[in-house]
Backbone as CSV, one residue per row, in Angstrom:
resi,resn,N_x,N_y,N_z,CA_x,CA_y,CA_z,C_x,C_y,C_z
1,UNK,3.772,7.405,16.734,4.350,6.459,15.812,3.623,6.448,14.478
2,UNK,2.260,6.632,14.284,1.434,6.549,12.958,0.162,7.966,13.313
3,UNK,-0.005,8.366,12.614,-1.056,9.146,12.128,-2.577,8.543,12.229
4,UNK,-3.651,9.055,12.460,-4.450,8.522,12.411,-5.277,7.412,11.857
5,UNK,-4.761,8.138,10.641,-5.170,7.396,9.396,-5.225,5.452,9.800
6,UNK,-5.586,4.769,8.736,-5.824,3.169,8.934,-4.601,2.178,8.536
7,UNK,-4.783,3.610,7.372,-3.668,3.156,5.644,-2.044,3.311,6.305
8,UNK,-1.988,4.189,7.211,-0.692,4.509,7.835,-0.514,3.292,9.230
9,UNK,-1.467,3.343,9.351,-1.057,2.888,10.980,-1.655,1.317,11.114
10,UNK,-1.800,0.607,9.976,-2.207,-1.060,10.388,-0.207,-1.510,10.120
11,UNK,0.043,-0.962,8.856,1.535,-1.376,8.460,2.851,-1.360,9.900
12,UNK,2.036,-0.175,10.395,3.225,0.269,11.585,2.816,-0.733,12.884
13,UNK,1.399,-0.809,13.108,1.378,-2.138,14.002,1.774,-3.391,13.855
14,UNK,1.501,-3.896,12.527,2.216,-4.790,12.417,3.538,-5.075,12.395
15,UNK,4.014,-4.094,12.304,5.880,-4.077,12.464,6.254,-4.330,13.983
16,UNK,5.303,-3.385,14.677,5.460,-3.950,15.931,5.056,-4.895,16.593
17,UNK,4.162,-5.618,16.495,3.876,-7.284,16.924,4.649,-7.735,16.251
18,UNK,5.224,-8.125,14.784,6.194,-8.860,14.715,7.598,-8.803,15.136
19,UNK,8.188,-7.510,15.094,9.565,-7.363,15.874,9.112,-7.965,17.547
20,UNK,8.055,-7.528,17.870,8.156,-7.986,19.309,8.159,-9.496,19.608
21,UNK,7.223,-10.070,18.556,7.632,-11.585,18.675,8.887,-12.405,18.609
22,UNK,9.182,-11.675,17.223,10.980,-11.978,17.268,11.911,-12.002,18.218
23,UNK,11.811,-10.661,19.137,12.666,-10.236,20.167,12.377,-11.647,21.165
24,UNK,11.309,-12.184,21.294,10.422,-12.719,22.538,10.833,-14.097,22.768
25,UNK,10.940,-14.452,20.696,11.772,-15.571,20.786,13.427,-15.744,20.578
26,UNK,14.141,-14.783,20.774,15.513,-14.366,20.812,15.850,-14.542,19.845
27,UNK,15.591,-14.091,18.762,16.013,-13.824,17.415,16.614,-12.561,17.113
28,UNK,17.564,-12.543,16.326,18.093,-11.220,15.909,17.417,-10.576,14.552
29,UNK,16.599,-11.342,13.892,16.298,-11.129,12.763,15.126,-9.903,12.749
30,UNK,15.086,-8.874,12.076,13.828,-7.837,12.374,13.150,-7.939,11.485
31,UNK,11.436,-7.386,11.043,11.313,-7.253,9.815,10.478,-5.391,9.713
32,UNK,10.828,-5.535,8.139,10.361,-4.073,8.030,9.407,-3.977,7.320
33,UNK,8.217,-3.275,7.688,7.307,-3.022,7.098,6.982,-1.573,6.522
34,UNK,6.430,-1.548,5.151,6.195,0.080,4.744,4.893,-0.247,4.143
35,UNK,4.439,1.249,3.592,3.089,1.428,2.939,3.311,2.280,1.888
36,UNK,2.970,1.851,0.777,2.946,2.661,-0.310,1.400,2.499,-0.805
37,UNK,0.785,3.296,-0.471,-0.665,2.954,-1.251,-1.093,3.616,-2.028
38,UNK,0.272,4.466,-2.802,-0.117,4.863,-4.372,1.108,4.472,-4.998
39,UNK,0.702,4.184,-6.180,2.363,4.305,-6.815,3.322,5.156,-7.178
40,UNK,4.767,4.958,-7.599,5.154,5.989,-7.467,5.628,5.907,-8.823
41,UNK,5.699,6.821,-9.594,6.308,7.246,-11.113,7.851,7.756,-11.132
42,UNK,8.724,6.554,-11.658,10.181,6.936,-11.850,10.123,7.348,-12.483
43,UNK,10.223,7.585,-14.402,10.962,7.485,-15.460,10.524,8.974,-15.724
44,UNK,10.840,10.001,-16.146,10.283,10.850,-16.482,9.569,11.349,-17.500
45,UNK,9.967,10.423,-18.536,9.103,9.748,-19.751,8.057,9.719,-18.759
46,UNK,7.712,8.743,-18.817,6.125,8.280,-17.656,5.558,9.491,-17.466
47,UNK,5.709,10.495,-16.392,5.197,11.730,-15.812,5.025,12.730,-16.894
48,UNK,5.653,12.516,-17.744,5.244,13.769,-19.140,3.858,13.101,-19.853
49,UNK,4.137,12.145,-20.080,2.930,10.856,-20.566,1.828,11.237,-20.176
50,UNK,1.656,11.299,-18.938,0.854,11.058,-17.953,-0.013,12.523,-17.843
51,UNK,1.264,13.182,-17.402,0.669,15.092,-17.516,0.175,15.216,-18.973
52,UNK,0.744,15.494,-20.200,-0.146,15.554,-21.760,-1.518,14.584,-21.955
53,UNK,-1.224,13.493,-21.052,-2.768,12.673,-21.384,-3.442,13.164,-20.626
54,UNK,-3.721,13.964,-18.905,-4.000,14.722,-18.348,-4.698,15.629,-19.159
55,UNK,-3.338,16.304,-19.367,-4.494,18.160,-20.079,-4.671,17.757,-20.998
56,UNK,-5.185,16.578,-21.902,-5.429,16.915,-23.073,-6.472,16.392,-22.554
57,UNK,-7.216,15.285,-21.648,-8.518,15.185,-21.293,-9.068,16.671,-20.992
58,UNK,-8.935,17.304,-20.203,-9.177,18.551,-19.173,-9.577,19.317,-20.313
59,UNK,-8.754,19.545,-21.376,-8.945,20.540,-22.387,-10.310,20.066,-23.185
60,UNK,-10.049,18.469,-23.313,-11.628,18.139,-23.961,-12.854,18.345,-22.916
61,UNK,-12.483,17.800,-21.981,-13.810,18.138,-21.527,-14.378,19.862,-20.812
62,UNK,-13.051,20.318,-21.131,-13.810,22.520,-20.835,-13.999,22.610,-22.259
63,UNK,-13.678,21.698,-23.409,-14.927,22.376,-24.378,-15.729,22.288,-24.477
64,UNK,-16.082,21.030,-24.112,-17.579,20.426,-24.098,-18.327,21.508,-23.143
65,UNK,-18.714,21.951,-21.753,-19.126,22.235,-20.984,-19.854,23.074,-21.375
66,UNK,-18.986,24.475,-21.796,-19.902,26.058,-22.373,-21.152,25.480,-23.205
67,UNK,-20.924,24.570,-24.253,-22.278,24.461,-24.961,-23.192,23.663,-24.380
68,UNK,-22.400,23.401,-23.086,-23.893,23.173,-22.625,-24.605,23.819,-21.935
69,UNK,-24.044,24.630,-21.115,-24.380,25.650,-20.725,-25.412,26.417,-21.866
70,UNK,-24.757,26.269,-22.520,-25.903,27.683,-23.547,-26.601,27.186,-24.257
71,UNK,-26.697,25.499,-24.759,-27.416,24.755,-24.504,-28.889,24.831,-23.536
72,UNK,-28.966,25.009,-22.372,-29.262,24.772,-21.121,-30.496,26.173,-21.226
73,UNK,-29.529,27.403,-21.505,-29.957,28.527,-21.184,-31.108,28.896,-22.420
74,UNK,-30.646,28.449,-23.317,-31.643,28.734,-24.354,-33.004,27.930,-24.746
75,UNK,-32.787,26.644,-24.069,-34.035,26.123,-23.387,-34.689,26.522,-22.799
76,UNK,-34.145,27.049,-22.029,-35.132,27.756,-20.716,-35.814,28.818,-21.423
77,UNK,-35.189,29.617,-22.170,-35.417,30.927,-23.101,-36.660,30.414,-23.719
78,UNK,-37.004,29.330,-24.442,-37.803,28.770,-25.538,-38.870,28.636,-24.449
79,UNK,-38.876,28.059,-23.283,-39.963,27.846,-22.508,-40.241,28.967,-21.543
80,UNK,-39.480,30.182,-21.641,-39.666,31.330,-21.024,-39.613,30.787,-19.318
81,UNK,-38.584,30.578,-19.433,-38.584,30.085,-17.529,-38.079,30.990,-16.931
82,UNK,-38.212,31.570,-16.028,-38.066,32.152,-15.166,-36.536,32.102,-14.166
């Protein structure tokens, strides 16, 4: 019925103690329980948004990196490290 997981499987127990209570007290009424524990992105506006603010971080921070790297290396150079 649920996956290991906690995030999957507290939602699904609880569906079942409460339908079972319901049933217990002769009710027809059910209830449904789900899990969404990320959100989800309609608009497709949104997801383009989202992807360009993405790579345009990603892109800043792989420039940054190399100089530090060589940064790094030419230190070592100055102190002759090994």
């Amino acid at each position: 019925m649920c996956s290991a997981e906690p995030i999957n499987c507290f939602p699904m127990l609880m569906n079942i103690l409460s339908n079972t209570f319901l049933r217990l007290f002769n009710s027809t009424a059910r209830i449904r329980i789900w899990s969404e524990p990320f959100p989800t992105i309609s608009s497709p506006e949104l997801k383009n948004e989202f992807f360009f603010l993405s790579l345009s971080y990603m892109l800043i921070l792989a420039a940054g990196l190399p100089p530090h790297f060589a940064v790094s290396s030419m230190e070592d150079y100055k102190v002759k490290t090994m």
